[in-house]
N, CA and C atoms as a LAMMPS dump frame, in Angstrom:
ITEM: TIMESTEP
0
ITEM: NUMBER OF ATOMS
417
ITEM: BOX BOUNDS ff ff ff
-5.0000000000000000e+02 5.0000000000000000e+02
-5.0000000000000000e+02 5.0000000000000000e+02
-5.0000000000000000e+02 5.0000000000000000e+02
ITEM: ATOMS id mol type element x y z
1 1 1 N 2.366 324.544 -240.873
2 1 2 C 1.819 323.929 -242.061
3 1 3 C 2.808 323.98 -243.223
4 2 1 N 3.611 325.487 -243.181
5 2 2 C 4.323 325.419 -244.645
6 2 3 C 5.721 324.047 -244.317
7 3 1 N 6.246 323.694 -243.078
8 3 2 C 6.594 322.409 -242.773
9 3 3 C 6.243 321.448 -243.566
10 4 1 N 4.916 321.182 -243.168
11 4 2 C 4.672 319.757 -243.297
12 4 3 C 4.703 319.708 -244.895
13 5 1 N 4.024 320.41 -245.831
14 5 2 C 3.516 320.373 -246.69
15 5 3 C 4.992 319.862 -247.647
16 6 1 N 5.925 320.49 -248.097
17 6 2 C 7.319 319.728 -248.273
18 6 3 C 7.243 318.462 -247.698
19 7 1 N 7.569 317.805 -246.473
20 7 2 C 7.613 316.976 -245.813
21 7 3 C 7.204 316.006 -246.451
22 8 1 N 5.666 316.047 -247.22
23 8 2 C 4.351 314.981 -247.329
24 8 3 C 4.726 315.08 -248.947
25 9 1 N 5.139 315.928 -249.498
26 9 2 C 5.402 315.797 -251.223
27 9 3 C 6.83 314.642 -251.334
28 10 1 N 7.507 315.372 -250.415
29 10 2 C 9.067 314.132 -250.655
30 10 3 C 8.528 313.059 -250.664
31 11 1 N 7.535 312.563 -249.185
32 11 2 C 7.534 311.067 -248.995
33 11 3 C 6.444 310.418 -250.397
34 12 1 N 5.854 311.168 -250.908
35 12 2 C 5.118 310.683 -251.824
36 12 3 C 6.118 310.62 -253.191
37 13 1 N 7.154 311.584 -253.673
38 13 2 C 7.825 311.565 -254.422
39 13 3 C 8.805 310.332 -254.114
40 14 1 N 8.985 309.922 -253.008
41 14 2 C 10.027 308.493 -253.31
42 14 3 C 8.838 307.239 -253.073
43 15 1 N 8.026 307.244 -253.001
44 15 2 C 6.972 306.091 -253.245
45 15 3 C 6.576 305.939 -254.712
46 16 1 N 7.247 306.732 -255.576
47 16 2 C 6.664 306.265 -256.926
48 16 3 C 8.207 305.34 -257.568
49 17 1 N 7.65 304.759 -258.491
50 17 2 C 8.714 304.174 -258.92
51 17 3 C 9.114 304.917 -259.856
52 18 1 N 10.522 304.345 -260.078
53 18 2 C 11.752 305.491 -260.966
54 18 3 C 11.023 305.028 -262.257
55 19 1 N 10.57 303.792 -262.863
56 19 2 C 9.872 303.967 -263.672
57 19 3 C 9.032 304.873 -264.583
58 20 1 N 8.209 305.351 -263.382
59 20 2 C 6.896 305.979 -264.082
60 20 3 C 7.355 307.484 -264.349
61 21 1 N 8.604 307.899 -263.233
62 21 2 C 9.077 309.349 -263.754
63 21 3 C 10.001 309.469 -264.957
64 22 1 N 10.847 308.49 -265.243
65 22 2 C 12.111 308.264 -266.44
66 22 3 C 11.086 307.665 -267.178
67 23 1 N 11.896 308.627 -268.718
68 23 2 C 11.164 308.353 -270.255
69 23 3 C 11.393 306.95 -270.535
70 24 1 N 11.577 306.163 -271.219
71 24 2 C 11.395 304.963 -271.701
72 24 3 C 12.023 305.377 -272.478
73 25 1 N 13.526 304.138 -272.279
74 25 2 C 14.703 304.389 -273.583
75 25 3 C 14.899 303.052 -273.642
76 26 1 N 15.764 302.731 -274.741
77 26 2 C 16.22 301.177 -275.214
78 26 3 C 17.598 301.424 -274.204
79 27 1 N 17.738 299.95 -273.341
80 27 2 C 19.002 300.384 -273.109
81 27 3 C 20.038 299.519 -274.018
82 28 1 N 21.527 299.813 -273.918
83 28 2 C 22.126 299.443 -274.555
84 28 3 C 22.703 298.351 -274.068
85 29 1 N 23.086 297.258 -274.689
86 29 2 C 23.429 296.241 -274.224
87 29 3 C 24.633 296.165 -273.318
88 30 1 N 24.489 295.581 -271.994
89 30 2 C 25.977 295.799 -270.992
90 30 3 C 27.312 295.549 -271.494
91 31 1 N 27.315 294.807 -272.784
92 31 2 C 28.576 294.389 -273.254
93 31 3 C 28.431 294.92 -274.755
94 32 1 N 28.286 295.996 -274.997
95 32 2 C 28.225 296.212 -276.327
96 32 3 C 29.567 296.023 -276.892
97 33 1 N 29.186 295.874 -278.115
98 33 2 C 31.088 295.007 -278.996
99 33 3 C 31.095 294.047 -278.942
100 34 1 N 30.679 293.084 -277.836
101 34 2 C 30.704 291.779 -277.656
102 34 3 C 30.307 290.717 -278.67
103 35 1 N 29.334 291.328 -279.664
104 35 2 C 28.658 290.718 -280.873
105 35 3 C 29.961 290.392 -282.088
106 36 1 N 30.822 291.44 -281.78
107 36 2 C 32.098 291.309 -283.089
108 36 3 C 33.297 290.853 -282.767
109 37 1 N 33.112 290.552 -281.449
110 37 2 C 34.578 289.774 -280.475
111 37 3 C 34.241 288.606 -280.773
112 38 1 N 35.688 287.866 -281.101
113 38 2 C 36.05 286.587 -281.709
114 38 3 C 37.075 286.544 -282.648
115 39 1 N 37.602 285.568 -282.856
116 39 2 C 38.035 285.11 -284.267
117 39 3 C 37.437 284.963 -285.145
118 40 1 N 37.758 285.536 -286.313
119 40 2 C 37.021 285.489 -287.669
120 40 3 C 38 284.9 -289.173
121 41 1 N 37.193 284.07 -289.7
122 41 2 C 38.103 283.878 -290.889
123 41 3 C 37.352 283.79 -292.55
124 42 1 N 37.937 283.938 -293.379
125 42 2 C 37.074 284.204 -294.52
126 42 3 C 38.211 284.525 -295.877
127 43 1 N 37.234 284.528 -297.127
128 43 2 C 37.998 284.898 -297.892
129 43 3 C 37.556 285.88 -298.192
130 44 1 N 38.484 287.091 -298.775
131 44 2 C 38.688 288.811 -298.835
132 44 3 C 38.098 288.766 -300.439
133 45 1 N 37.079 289.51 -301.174
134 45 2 C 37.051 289.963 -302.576
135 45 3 C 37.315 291.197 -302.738
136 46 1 N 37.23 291.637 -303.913
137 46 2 C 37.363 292.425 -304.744
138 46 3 C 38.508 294.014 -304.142
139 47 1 N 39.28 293.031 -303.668
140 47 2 C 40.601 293.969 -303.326
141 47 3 C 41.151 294.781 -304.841
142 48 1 N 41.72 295.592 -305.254
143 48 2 C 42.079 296.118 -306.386
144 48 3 C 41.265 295.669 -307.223
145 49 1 N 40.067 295.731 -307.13
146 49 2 C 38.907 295.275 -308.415
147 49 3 C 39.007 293.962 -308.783
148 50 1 N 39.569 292.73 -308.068
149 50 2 C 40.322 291.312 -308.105
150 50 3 C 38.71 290.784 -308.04
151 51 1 N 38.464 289.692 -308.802
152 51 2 C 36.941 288.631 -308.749
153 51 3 C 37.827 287.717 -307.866
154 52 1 N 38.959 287.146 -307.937
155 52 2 C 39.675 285.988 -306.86
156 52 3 C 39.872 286.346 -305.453
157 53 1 N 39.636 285.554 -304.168
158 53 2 C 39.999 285.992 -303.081
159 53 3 C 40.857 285.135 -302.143
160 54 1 N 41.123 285.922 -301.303
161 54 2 C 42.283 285.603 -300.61
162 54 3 C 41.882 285.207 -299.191
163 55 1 N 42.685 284.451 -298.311
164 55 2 C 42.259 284.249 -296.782
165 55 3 C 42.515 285.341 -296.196
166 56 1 N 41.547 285.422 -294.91
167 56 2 C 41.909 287.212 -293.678
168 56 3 C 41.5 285.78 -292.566
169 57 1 N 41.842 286.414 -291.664
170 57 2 C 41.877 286.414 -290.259
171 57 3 C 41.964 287.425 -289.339
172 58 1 N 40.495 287.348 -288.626
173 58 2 C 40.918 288.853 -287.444
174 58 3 C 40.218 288.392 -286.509
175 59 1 N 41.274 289.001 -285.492
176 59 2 C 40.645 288.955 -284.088
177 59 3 C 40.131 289.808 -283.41
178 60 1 N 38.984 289.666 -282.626
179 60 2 C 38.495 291.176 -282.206
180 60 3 C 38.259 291.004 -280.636
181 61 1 N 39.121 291.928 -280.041
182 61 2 C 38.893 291.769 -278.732
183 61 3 C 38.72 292.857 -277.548
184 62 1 N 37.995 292.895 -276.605
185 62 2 C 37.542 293.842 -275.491
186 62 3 C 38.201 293.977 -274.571
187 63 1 N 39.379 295 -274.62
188 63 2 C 39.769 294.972 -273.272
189 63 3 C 39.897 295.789 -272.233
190 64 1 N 39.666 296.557 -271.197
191 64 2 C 40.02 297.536 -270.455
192 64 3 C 38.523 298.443 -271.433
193 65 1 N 37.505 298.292 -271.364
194 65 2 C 36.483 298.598 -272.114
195 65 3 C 36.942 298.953 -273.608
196 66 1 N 37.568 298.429 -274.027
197 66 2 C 37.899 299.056 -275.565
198 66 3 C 38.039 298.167 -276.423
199 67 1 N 37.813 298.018 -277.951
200 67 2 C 37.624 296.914 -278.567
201 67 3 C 39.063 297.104 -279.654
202 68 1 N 39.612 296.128 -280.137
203 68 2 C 40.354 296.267 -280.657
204 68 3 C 41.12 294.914 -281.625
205 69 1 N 41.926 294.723 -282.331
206 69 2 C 41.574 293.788 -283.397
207 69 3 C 43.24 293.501 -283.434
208 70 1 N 43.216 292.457 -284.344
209 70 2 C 44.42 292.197 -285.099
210 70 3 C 44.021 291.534 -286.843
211 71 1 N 44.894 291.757 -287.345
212 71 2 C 44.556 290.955 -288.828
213 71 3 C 45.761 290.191 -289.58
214 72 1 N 45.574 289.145 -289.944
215 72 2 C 46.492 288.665 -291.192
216 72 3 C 45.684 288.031 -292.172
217 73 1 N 46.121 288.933 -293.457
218 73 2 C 45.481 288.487 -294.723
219 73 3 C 46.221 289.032 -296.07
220 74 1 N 46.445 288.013 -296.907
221 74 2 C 47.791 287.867 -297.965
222 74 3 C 48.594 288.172 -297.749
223 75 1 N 49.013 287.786 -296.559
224 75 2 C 50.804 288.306 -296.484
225 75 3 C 50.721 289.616 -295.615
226 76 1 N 50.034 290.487 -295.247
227 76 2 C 49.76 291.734 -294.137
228 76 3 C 49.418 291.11 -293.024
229 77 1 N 49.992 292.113 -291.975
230 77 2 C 49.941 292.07 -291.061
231 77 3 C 49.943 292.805 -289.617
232 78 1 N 48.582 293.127 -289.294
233 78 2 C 48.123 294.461 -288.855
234 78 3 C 47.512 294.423 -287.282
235 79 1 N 47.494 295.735 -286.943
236 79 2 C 46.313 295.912 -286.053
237 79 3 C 45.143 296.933 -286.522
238 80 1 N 44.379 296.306 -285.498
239 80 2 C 42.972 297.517 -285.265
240 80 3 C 42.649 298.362 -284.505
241 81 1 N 42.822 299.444 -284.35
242 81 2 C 42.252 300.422 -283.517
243 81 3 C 40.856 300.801 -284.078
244 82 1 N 40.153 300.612 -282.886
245 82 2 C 38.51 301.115 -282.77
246 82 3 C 38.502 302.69 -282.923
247 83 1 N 37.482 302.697 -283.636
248 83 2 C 37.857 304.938 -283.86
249 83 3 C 35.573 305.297 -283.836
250 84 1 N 35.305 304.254 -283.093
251 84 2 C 33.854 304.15 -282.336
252 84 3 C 32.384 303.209 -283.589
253 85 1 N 31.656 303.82 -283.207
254 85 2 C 30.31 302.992 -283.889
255 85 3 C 29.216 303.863 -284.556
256 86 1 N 28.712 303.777 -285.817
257 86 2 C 27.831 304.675 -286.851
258 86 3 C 26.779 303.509 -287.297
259 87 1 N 25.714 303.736 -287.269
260 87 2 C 24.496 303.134 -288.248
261 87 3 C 24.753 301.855 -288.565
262 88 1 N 25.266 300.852 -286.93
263 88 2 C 25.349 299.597 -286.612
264 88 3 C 26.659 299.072 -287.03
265 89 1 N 27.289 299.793 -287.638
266 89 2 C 28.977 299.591 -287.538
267 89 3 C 30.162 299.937 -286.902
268 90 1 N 30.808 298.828 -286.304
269 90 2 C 31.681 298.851 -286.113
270 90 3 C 33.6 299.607 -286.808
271 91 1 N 33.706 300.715 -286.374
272 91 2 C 34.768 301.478 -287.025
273 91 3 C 36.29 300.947 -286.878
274 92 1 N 37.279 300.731 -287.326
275 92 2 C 38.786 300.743 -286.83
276 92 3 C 39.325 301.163 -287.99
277 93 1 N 40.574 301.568 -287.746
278 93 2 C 41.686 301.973 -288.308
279 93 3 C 42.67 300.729 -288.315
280 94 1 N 43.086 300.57 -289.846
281 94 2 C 43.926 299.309 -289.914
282 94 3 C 45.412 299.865 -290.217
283 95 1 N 46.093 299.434 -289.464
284 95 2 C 47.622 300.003 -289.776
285 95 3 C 48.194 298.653 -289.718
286 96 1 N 49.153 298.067 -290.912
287 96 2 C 50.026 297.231 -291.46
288 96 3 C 51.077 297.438 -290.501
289 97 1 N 51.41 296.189 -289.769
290 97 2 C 52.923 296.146 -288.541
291 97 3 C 54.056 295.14 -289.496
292 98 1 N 53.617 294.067 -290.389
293 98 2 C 54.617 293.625 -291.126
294 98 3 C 54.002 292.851 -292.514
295 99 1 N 54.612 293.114 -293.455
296 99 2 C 54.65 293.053 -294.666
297 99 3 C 55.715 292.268 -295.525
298 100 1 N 54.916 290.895 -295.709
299 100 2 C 55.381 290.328 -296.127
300 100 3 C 55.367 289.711 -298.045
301 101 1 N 54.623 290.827 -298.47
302 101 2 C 54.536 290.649 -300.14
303 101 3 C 54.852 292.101 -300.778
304 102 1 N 54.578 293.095 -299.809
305 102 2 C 55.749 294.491 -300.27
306 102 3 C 54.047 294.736 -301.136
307 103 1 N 52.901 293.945 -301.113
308 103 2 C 51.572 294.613 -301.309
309 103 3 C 50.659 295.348 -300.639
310 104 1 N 51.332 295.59 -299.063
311 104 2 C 49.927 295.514 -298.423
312 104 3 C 49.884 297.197 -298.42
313 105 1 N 48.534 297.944 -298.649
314 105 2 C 48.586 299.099 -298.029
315 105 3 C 49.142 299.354 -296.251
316 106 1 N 49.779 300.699 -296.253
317 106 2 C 49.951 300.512 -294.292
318 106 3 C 48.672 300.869 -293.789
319 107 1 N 48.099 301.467 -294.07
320 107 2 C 46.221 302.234 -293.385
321 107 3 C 45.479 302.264 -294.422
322 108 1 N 44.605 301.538 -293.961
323 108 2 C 43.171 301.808 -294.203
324 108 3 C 42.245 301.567 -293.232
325 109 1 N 40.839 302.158 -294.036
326 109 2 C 39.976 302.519 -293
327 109 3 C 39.396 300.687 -293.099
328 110 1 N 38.296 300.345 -291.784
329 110 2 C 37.874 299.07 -292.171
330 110 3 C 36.823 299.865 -291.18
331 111 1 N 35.325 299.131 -291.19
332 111 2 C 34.246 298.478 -290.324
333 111 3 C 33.85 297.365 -290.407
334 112 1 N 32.824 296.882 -289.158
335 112 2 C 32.659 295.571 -289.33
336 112 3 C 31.206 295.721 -288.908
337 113 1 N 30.335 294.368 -288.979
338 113 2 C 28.884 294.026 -288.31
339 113 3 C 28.793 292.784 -288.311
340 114 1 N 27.741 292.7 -287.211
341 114 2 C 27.302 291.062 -287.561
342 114 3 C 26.113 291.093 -288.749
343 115 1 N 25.981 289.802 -288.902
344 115 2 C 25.426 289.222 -290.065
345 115 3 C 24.827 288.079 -289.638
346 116 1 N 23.59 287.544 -288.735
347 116 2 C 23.38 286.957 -287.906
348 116 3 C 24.966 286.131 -287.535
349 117 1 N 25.313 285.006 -287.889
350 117 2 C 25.998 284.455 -287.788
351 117 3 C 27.332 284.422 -288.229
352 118 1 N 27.705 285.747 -288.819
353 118 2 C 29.203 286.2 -289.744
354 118 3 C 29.195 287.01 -289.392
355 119 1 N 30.484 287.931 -289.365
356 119 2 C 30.939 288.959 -289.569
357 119 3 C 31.306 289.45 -290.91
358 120 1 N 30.307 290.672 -291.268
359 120 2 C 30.834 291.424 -292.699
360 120 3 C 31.785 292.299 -292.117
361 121 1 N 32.887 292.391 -292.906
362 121 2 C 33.853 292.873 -292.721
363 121 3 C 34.346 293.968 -294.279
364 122 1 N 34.241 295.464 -294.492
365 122 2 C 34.83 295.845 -295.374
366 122 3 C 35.844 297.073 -295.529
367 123 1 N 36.902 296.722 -296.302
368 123 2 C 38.029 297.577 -295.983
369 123 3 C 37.962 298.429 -296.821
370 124 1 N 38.502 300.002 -296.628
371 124 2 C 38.498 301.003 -297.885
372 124 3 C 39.978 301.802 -297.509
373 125 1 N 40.692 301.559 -298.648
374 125 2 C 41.556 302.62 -298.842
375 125 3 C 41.149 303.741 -299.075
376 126 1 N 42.224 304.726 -298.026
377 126 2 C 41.473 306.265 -297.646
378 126 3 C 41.652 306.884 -299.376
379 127 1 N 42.889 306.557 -300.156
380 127 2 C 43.487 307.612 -300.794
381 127 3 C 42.973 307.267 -302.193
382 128 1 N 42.47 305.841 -302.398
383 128 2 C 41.938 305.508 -303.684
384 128 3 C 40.88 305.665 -303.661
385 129 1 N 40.004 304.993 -302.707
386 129 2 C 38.778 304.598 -302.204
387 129 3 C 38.438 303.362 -302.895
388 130 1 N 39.821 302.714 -302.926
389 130 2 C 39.708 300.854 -303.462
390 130 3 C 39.122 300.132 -302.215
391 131 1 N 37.677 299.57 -302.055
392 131 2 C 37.417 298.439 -301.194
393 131 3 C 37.487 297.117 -301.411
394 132 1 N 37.576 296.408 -300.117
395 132 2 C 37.571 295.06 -300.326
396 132 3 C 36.509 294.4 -299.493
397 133 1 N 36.12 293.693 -299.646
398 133 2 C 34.938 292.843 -298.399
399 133 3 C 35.082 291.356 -298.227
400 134 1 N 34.779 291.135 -297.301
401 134 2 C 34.456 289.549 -296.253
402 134 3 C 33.606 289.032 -295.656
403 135 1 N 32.886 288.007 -295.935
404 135 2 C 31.704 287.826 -295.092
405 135 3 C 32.51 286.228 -294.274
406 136 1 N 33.014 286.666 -292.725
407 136 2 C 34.163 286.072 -292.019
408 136 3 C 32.584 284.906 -291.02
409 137 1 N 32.726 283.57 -290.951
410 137 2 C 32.764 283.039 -289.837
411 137 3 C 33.653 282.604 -288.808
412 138 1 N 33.236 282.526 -287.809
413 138 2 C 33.958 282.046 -286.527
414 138 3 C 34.906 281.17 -286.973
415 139 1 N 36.043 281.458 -286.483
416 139 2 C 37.53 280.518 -286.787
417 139 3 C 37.636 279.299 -285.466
């Protein structure tokens, strides 16, 4: 009897569905990032406290599971490294590769989100804490 009794619990334990034993979680979308991959273009405000803005362009792309960017805007010219995701934003690290107005900061911090149909995009210098922002559509 002490046999069977194991025996008759397993077969009843795989007749239930994985359902009814696993909690109920949101899952996460199979392609997460995928929402901020694209080309984006827009004009940049209030860079150095500036009301005038300037054109950006960034690209955001997934590769080898990792998301990662490029940018040109006034004359900079950068990449993005992803440094992960907080309270629906998107994180990177912007480091300046060429400089062509002798203005651009080399790093700053940036995140991004969607905006149904845009990408907000805002940059903060680590050392001032001067931001700038973009509300970028599809290029």
């Amino acid at each position: 009897m002490n046999r069977f009794v194991p025996t008759a619990l397993t077969t009843v334990a795989l007749l239930v569905p994985a359902s009814v034993l696993a909690p109920t979680a949101t899952a996460a979308p199979a392609e997460a990032g995928t929402a901020v991959t694209g080309t984006w273009k827009g004009q940049v405000f209030g860079d150095k406290g500036a009301d005038a803005g300037y054109s950006a362009r960034v690209r955001i792309v997934k590769r080898n599971g990792e998301l990662r960017g490029r940018v040109a805007s006034g004359g900079c010219y950068g990449v993005w490294r992803y440094r992960g995701r907080s309270n629906g934003w998107y994180r990177f690290a912007e480091v300046i590769t060429r400089n062509t107005t002798g203005d651009c900061v080399k790093r700053v911090a940036v995140k991004v989100r969607r905006d149904d149909a845009k990408l907000r995009v805002v940059w903060r210098e680590r050392t001032t804490g001067d931001t700038a922002r973009m509300l970028a559509g599809k290029a």
